[in-house]
N, C-alpha and C positions, 0 to 999 in steps of 0.2 A: 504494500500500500504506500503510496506517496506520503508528504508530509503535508500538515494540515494547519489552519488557524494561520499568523500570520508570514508574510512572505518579507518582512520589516522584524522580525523576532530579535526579541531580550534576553528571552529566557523558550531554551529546547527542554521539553521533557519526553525522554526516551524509554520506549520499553523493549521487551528482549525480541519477542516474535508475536503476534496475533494470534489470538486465540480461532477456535473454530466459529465460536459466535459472529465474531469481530468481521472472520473474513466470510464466510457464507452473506453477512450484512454490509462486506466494505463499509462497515463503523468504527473506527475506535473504540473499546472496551464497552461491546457492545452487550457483555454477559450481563443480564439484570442484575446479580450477586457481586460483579464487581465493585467495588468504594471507588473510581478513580474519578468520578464526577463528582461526589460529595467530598470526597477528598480536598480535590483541586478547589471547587466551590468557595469551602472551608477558607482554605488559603485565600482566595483572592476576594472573601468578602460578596460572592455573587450564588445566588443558589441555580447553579450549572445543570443538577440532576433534574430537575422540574421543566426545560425547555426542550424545546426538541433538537434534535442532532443539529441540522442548521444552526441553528439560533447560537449553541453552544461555540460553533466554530465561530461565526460571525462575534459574541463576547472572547471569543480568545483573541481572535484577530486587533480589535479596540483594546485587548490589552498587551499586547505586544510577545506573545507565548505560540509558540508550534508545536507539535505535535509529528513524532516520527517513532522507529524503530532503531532499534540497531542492529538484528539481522534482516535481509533483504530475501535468504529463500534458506529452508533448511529440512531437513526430514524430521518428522515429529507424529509419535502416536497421542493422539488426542491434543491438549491443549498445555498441557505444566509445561514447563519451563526444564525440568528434569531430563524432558523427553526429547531437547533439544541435540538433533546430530547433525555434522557434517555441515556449521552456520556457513554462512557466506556473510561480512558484515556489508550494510551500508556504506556507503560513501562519504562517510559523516565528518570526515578533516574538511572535504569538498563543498559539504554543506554550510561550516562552520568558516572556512575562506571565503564564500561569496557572498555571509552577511555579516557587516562588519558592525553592526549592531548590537549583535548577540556579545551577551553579559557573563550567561551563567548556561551549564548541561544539568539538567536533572535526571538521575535515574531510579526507574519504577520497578526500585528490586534490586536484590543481590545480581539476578543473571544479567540483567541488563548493566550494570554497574562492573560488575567483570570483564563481558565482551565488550561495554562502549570505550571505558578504560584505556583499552590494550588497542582497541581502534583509534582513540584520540592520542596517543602516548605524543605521538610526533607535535603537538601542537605546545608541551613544555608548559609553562603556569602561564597562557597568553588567556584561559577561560577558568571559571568559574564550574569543579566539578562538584556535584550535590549527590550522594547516595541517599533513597529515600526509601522507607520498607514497600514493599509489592501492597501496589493495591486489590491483589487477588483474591477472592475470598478462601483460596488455596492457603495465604499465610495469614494466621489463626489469629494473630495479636490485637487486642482491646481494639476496636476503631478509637477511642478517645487517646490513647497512646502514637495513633498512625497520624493521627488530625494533629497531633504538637509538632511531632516531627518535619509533617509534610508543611510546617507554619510558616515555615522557614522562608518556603517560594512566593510567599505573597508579596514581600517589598520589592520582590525580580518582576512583580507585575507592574504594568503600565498603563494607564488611561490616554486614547488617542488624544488625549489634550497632552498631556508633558510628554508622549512620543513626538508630538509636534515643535513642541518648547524645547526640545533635543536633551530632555532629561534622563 
C-alpha cells in the first residue's frame, strides 16, 4: 500500500506489514480491534476512530502526519507480525530524502521498529526515531499504558495553520 495522509509530512508513523483486514480493505489498520485510530486520536487531541477512512486521512493530512509501512511485500501466514518472512523493506531513506519536512519516524511496534531501524540506519541522527508499543490488539498491554506512551506524537502534530507559519 502506498503512503497516506500528508504529502508535506512532520511526522511518518510506520508499521511492519498490513494486516489481512487492512489489505482485503486497502485501509490502514482496518481491523475493528485494532487501537491505532484511538491511539493516534488520543495523541493529536482529535477523535480519528469516529470519522470515516477519508475524513481520517484528510485530518492527518491538516496535521502534517503520513502514514506508511516499512515492509513493501513479504510472505506471511495470517496477519502477526511473527509471521513475517522473506521482508522486502520500503524505500523509506527515499521517502525521508524527498520530504524535507519531516521531523520525527514513529514506529507501531517492536517489528516495525526493528526493520525500519536497520532500513533508516544510513540516514545517522538527521530524524527523529520514536518506538511506540503495537497498536494491535495482538499486544495485550492496558490501552491506558499504550495512550501515554503513544503521547509523545502529539506535539510532532501540526495544524495547517503553523504548517503554513513554517512551524
Amino acid at each position: 500500500m502506498p503512503p497516506v495522509g500528508s504529502s508535506n509530512a512532520r511526522l511518518l508513523i510506520l508499521g511492519s506489514l498490513p494486516g489481512e483486514a487492512s489489505l482485503r480493505e486497502q485501509r490502514y489498520y482496518a481491523h475493528p480491534q485494532n487501537q491505532f485510530w484511538q491511539l493516534l486520536g488520543s495523541a493529536i487531541g482529535e477523535n480519528l476512530a469516529a470519522r470515516a477512512y477519508d475524513d481520517r486521512l484528510v485530518r492527518l493530512a491538516a496535521r502534517g502526519i503520513a502514514l506508511w509501512d516499512v515492509v513493501s511485500e513479504a510472505h506471511r501466514q495470517g496477519s502477526l507480525d511473527g509471521g513475517i518472512r522473506g521482508a522486502t523493506p520500503n524505500r523509506l531513506a527515499d521517502y525521508v530524502a524527498t520530504h524535507p519536512r519531516l521531523r520525527a519516524v514513529a514506529f507501531n511496534g517492536k517489528t516495525a521498529a526493528r526493520l525500519g531501524r536497520k532500513a533508516l540506519a544510513e540516514l545517522g541522527s538527521t530524524i527523529r526515531l520514536i518506538e511506540l508499543p503495537s497498536s494491535s490488539p495482538a499486544y495485550t498491554i492496558a490501552f491506558h499504558v499504550k495512550r501515554e506512551k503513544w503521547a509523545v506524537i502529539g506535539s510532532l502534530a501540526c495544524s495547517t495553520e503553523s504548517a503554513t507559519l513554517g512551524e
